[in-house]
C-alpha positions in Angstrom: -43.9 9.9 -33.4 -44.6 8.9 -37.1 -47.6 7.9 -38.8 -47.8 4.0 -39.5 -48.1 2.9 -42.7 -51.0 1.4 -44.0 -50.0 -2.2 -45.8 -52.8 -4.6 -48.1 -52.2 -7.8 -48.7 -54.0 -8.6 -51.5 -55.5 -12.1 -53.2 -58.2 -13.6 -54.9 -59.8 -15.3 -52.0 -58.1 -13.6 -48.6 -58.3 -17.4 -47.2 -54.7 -18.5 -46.8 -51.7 -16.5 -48.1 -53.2 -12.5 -47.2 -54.3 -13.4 -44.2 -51.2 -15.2 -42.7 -49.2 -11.8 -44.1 -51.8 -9.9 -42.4 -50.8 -11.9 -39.3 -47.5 -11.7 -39.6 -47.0 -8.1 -40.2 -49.5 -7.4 -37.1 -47.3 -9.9 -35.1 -43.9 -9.1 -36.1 -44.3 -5.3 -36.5 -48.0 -4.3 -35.6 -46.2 -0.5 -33.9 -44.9 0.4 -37.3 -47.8 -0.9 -39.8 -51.5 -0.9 -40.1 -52.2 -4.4 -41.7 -54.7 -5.2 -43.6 -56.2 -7.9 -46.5 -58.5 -8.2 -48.8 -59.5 -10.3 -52.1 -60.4 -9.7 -55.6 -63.3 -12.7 -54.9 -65.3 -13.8 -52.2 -64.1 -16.7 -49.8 -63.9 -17.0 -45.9 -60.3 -17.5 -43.8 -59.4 -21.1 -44.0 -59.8 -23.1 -40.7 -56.6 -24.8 -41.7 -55.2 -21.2 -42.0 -55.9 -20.3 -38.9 -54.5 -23.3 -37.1 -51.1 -23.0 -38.7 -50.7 -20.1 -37.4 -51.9 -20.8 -34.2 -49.4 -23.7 -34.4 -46.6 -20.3 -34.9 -47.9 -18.4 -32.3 -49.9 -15.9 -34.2 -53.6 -15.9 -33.7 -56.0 -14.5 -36.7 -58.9 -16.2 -35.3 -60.4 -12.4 -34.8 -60.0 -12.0 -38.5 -62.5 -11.7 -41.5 -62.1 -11.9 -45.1 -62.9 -8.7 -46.8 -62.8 -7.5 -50.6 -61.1 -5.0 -52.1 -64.1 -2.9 -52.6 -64.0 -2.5 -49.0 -60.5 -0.6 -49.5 -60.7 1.4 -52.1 -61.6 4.2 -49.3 -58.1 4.2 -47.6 -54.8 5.1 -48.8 -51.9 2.5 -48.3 -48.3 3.0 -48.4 -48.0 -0.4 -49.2 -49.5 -2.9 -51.8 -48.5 -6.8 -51.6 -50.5 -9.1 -54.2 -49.8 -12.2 -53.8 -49.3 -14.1 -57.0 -49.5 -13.2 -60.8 -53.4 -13.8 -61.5 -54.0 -11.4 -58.3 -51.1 -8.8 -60.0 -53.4 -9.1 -63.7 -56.6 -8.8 -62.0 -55.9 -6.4 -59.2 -57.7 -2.9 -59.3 -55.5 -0.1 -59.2 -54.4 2.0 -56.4 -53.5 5.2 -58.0 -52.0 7.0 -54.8 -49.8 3.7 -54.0 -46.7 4.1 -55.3 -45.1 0.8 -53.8 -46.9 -2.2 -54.8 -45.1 -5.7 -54.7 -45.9 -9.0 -55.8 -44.9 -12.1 -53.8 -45.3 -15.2 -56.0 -46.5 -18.4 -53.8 -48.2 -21.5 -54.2 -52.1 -21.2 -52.6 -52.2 -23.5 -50.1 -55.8 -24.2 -50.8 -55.2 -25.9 -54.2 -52.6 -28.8 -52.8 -54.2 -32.2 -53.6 -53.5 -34.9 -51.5 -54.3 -36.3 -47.9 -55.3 -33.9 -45.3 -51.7 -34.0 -43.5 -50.1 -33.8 -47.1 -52.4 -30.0 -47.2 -51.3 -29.2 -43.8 -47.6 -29.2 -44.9 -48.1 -27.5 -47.5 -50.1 -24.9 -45.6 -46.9 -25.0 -43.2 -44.3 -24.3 -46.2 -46.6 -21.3 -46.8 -46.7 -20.0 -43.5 -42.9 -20.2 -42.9 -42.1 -18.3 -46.8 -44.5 -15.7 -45.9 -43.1 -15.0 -42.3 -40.0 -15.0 -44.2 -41.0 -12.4 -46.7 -42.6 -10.3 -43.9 -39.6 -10.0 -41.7 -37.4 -9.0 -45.0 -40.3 -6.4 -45.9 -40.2 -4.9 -42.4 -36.3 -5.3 -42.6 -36.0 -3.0 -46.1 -38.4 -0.8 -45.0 -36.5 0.2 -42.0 -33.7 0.7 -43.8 -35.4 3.1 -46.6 -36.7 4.8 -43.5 -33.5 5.4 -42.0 -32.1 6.6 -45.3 -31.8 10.4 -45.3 -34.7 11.7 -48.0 -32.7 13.0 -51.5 -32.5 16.8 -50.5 -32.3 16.3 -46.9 -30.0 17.1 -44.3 -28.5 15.1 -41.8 -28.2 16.6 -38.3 -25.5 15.9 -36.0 -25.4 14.1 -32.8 -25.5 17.7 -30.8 -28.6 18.8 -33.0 -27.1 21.2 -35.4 -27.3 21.0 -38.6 -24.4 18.5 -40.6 -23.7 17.4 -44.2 -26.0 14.7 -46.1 -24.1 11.2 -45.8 
């Protein structure tokens, strides 16, 4: 059995955007990953968050909005920021050597009528489940990738060439 790797989504506020990824990941792939979030401020999870996901199935009402402070302790294989102020302002995670940026509107900051938000909360929702599934997608692949250096063994356990 393998070790999971450890994934943190990281914003400003760990509100909207971090926490549905959070969701997602747990959700869609919650075997292979420890998920995790956390923000470069302070805010609380959205309710609005949470009930867009709940409209999707996924339930985050369990979880907390936490800073990055509160990381810096762990080692994670993966980190995701989640737009370009996040990316300038993140700390740095020396030991991390994949960290990815997913640009996306914040949810949070749509003007307009409340039903107006909620769409927009639900356009978030559906491009971060996207982004999730193709994360968990190219990792798999990159796992199943034999390491430079490494050989492949055969079906009857003996030892083959590297493909």
């Amino acid at each position: 059995m393998s070790k999971r790797s450890k994934v943190l989504f990281l914003s400003t506020g760990n509100a909207t955007r971090s926490q549905m990824a959070e969701g997602f990941l747990r959700t869609l792939a919650g075997d292979h990953f420890d998920a995790t979030s956390a923000a470069t401020g302070t805010g609380d999870v959205s309710p609005l968050t949470r009930e867009v996901m709940a409209e999707d199935g996924v339930d985050i009402s369990w979880q907390r909005s936490s800073t990055v402070a509160d990381s810096f302790r762990d080692f994670f294989g993966y980190v995701i920021t989640f737009y370009d102020d996040a990316k300038e302002r993140s700390p740095v995670f020396p030991f991390t050597t994949n960290l990815l940026r997913w640009s996306l509107i914040d949810p949070s900051s749509t003007k307009g009528s409340f039903e107006e938000k909620k769409q927009t909360f639900r356009r978030v929702r559906d491009q971060i489940k996207l982004k999730v599934r193709e994360f968990v997608r190219q990792v798999a692949e990159k796992e199943k990738e034999p390491r430079q250096g490494q050989e492949a063994t055969d079906l009857k356990g003996g030892r083959g060439q590297a493909a």
